[in-house]
N, C-alpha and C positions, 0 to 999 in steps of 0.2 A: 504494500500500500504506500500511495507518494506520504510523505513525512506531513506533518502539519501540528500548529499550533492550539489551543486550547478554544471553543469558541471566544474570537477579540470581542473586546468592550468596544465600541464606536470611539474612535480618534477624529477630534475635530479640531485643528486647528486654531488660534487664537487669531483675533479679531479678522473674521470673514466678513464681508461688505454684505450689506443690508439688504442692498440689491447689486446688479450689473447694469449699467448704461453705455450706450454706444457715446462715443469719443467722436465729436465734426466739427472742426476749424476752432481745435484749440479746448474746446467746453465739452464736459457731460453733461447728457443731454436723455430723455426718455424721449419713446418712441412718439412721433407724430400722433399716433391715435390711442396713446397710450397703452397700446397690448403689451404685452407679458408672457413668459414659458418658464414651465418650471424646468430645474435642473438639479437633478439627483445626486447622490453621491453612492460609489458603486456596491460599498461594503453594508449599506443599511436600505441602497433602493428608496431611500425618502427625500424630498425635496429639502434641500438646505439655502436655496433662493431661488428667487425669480431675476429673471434676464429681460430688458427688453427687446422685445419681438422685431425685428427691422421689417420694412415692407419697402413698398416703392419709394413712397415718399420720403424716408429715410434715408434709400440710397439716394435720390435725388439729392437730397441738402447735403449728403457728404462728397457726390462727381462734385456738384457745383464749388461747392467750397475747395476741392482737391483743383479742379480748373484754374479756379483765381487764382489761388496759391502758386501756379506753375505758373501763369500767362503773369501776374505782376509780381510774385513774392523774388524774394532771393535764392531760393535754394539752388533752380537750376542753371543759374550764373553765378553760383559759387564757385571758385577755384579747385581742381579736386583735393587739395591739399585741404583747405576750408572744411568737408562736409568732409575727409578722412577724418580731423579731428573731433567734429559730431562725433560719428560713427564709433571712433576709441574708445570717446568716455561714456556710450553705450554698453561699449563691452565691457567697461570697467564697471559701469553700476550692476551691471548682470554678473558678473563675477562676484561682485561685493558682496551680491544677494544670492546669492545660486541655493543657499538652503531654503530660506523663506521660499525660494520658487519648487525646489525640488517637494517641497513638504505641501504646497499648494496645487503642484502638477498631481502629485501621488494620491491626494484627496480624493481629486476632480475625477481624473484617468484612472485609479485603480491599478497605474504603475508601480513596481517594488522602489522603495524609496531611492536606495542604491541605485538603480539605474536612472531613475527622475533626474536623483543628481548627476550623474552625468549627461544627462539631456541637456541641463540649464547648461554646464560649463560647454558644452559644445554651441550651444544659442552664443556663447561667450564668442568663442574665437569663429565662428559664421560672419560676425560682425567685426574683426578684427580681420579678418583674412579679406575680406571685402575690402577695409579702409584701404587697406595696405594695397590689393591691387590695383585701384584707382589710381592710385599715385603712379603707381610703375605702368600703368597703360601704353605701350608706342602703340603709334597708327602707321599703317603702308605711305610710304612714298615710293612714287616710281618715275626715274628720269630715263628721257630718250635726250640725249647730249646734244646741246646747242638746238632744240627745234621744243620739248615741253616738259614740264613738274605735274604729275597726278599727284592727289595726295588723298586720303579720306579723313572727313571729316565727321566724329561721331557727337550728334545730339542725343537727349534724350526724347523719347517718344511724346510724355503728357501724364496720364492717369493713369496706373497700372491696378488690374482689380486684381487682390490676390485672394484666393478661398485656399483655406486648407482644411486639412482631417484632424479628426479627435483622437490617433495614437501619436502620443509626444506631442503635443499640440506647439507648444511654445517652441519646440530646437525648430521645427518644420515652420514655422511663421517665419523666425528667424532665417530662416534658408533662404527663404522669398523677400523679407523687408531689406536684406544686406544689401544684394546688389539691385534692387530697386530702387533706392534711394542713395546707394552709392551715385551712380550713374545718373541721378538730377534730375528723377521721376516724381510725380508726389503719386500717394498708395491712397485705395478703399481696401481696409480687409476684412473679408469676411470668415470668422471664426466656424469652425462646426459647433453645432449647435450642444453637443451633449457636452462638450467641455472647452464652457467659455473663460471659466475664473481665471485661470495662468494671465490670458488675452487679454484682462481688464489691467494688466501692471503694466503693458506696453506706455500708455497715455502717460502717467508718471516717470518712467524712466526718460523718454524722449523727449518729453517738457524739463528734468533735469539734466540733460544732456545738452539741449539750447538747441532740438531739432524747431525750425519756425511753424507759425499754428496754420493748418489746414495742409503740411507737408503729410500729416500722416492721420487718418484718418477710420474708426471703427464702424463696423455697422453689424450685431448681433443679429438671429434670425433664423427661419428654416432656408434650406437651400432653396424651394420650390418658391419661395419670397424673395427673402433679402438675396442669396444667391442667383437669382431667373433674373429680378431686375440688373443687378450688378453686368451681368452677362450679354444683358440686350441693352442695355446702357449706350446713346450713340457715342457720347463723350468720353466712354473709357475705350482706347485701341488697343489695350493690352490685356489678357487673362493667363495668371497662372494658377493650373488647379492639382491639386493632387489627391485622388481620391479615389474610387471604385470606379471601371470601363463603364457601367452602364450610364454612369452620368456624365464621363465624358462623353460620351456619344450624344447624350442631349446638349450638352454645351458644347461642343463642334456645331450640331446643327442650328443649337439657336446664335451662335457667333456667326455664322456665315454669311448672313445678307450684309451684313455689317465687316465684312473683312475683318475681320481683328486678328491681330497675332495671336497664337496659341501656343502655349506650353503646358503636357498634360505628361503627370506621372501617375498612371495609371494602377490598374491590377497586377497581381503574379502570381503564377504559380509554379515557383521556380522549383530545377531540378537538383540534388546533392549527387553527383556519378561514383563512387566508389568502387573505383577496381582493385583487383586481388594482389598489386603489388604497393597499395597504398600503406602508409604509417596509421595501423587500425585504433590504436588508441587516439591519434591525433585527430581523423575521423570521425571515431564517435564523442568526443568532448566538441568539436565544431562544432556537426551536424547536431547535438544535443541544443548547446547553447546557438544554433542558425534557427530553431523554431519555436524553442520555449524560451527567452528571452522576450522584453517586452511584452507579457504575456500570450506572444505569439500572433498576436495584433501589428503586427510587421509584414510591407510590401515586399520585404526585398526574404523572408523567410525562404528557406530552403526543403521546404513542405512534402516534395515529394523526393525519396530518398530510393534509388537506385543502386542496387550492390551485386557484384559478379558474382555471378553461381557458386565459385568455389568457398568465400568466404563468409555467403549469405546466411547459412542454417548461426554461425559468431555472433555475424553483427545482429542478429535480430537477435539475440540472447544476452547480448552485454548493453545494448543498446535501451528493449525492455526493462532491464532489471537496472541500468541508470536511470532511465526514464520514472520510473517507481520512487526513487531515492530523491528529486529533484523537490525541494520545499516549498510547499502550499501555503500561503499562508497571509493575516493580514500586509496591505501595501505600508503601515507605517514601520513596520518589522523590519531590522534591518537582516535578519537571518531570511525574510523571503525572498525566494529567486522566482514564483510566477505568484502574480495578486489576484485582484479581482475583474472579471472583464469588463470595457466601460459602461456597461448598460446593459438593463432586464432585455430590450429588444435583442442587444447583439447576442448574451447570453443563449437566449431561447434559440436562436441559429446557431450558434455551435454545435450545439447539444441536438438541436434535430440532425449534422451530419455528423453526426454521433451514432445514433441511433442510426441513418442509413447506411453508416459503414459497418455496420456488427450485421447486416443484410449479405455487406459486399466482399467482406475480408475477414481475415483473421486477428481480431481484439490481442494485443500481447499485452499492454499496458493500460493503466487509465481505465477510462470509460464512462466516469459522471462523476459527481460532488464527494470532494473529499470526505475524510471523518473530520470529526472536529468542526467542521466549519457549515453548521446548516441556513444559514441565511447569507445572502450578497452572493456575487456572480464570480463563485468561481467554479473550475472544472479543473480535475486530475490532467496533468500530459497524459496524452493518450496514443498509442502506437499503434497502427494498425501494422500487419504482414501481407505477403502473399496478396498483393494489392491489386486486379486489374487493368490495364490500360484504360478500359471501356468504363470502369466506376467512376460515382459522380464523387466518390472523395481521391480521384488521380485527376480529375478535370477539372472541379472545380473549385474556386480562392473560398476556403473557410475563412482565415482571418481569426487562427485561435490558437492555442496548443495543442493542434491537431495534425502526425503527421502519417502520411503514407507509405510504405515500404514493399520494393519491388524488385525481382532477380530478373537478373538479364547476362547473357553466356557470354555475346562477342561486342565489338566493340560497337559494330554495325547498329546488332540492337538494341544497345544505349543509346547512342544518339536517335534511333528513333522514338523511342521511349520518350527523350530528352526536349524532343520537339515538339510532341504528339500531342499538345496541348494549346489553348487558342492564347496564351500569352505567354511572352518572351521579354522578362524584365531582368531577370542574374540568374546564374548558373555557378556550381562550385563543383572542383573535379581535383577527387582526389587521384593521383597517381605520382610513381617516380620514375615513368617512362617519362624522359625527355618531349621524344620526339611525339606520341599519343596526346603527352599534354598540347602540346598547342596544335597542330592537327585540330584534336578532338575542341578546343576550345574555339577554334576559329568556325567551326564549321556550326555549333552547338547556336542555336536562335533565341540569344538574349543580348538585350542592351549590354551587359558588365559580365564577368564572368572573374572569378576567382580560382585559381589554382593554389591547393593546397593551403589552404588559407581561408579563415572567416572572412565577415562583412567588413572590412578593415579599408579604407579608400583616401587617397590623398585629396584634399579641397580641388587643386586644379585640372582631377579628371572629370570629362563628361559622365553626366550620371542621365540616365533615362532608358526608356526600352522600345521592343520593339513591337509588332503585333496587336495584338490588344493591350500592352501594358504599356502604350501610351505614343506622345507625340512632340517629337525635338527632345532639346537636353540640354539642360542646365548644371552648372559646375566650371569653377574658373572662368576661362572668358567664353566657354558659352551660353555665360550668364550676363556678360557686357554686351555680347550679342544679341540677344534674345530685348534686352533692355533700352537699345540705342538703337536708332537711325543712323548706317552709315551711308553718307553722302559723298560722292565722289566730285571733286575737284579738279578741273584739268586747268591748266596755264599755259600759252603758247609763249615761247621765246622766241626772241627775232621774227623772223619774217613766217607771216600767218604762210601756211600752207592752205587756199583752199582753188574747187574749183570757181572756175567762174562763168557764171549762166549768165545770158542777159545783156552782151558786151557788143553784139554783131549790128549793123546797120541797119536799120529799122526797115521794112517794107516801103515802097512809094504808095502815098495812096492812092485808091483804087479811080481812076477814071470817071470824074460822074456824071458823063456823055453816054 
């Protein structure tokens, strides 16, 4: 049985806001028609505040206010040097604070405290990594000797609307607010609705950082509201969203009359490959911690676990019997390594491809609600075996501690395996064949791919994927990309080269006898 704690006494944090208000040009502010949502907390399932609701009219006063901000304020004719030093002592107040936030994420999100924290200190340096590249930005020139100078010239776009998800809410805002307002955009964002609290300390930090009022901008809400409006917004040309495929696919299509740029980090249901000459312990401690981590509420999880014939009957034995041993337990604990998941709704989905996989596969681990813990959302890591291609837990994104387990003989039929699924966001392959690993990693249909190694990525690579797990890619400068107009500039030197139309002797006119 996984390990777990004594039923917790509810942990509530000290002094929680009264309520949540959307943040627009500078002020908190309640909703235009004054609605309201409640917003649970994961271990008790009871509302601990109300949020206000954003709708139209809400994002309206916050485009508008984000507009003026751009078209008269200073932000986007600051110097980069100018809004790098913003930007630092962002990251230095998120640093200052990284407990207060990790202890207010862990509430909200039902994250183990220990990781919370290290969400906050990564929101930390998102924004330090950000300032820092601004500064060091070159842009292309290109000279043709004595005849012209191209150069590009990068603006920022305007309003960038960013929505994000409720696992790790605050490091993933931050992902999005760095280099958006690195680059001299001003921002609406739109928070997920089950976990707004982290989102409400942005207004505070950025007003003591000396970010100017209407640079940045809140508007709480469901997505089918505050999200639908933000989306179809004429005045925002930018969306970055990260969230489940099926919503992309409505915000693609409600973005498209409207041209807007699009940045989507979608679903995954990424593959673990494990061949028979891998480092088996190093393997299963990865793959362990690639899906129960973060309560397994993680895009980039490595959910469906592939192992060569030979050493399949091991890894499903040491792999189940780690899986078992992994702690359950309240998110303020710092002994727990998986919490509580963010909500009753998501809870109940897990738990029904729970139940569909004990239909589909072979149950080695897990399988429903620990001992010890009868109330609040949580669920055992649970390992299925003997998993097939064809089942709806190898096809489809749970989004829990839930993983799949599958033997495959040649290398062939790994990587079909590996493919065989409608999203291609990372991939992790274990092996110490040189030449298999990248081979097989080149060919394997995901955005990222790790060899022999966890989720571990340096800031300046592109991150995003492919297929349904999303569209373009953001990290390093294909985040200055994604965020600036570049405009090319050509200059003729000495003598213009053109042709010349128009130079020949006119017609005589026509006779008007």
């Amino acid at each position: 049985m996984s390990q777990s704690t004594p039923t917790p006494q509810p942990h509530r944090p000290a002094d929680l806001p009264a309520k949540i208000q959307h943040y627009i040009d500078g002020e908190l502010v309640d909703s235009v028609d004054g609605s309201t949502f409640e917003v649970l907390d994961p271990v008790s399932n009871e509302t601990y505040v109300h949020a206000a609701a954003g709708k139209k009219a809400d994002i309206d006063r916050a485009v508008e206010a984000a507009s003026r901000a751009f078209a008269e304020g200073p932000w986007p004719r600051m110097l980069p040097r100018e809004r790098s030093r913003v930007l630092h002592r962002v990251a230095d107040l998120v640093e200052s604070r990284d407990a207060r936030l990790a202890e207010l994420e862990s509430f909200d999100s039902g994250l183990p405290i220990t990781q919370a924290l290290g969400q906050a200190r990564r929101a930390a340096e998102n924004f330090r990594f950000f300032a820092d590249l601004i500064v060091a930005q070159a842009d292309d020139t290109y000279k043709v000797p004595g005849r012209q100078i191209n150069y590009v010239n990068r603006k920022p776009i305007g309003v960038a609307g960013l929505i994000t998800p409720w696992n790790t809410p605050f490091m993933l805002e931050s992902w999005k607010l760095g280099p958006a307002l690195a680059t001299g955009n001003t921002v609406v964002l739109k928070p997920a609705e089950f976990t707004p609290l982290s989102a409400s300390l942005w207004a505070g930090i950025f007003e003591e950082a000396g970010l100017p009022p209407g640079v940045f901008n809140l508007v709480n809400g469901m997505g089918e509201d505050a999200g639908d409006a933000l989306v179809k917004h004429p005045d925002v040309p930018l969306i970055s969203f990260t969230g489940e495929s099926s919503t992309g696919q409505l915000i693609f299509a409600n973005a498209a009359p409207y041209l807007k740029g699009l940045s989507m980090e979608l679903g995954g249901k990424s593959p673990a490959v494990v061949f028979a000459d891998a480092d088996l312990d190093a393997a299963i401690d990865a793959t362990i911690f690639g899906v129960f981590s973060l309560n397994g509420e993680r895009c980039t999880a490595g959910s469906r676990i592939l192992v060569q014939r030979e050493i399949y009957h091991e890894f499903v034995e040491r792999y189940a019997a780690q899986a078992e041993r992994v702690v359950v337990g309240p998110p303020h604990d710092p002994e727990t390594e998986v919490g509580a998941l963010v909500h009753p709704e998501h809870y109940d989905k897990v738990m029904s491809y729970i139940e569909i996989g004990k239909q589909e596969a072979r149950l080695v681990a897990g399988g429903g609600r620990p001992d010890g813990l009868p109330t609040g959302n949580y669920v055992r890591p649970t390992v299925f075996a003997d998993v097939p291609s064809d089942a709806r837990i190898f096809q489809e994104e749970i989004f829990g501690p839930v993983v799949a387990i599958t033997p495959f003989d040649t290398d062939e039929e790994a990587l079909e395996l590996a493919n065989g699924v409608r999203y291609g966001l990372a991939a992790y392959i274990w092996t110490n064949d040189l030449r298999r690993a990248h081979t097989f990693s080149q060919a394997v249909e995901a955005g990222m791919v790790w060899l022999n190694s966890n989720n571990v990525r340096d800031l300046r690579t592109p991150f995003g994927g492919v297929k349904a797990s999303g569209l373009g890619h953001e990290g390093g400068y294909r985040s200055i990309d994604f965020y600036t107009d570049q405009q090319a500039v050509h200059i003729t030197l000495g003598t213009v080269h053109n042709p010349t139309f128009g130079k020949a002797d006119p017609p005589h006119p026509a006779d008007p006898r």
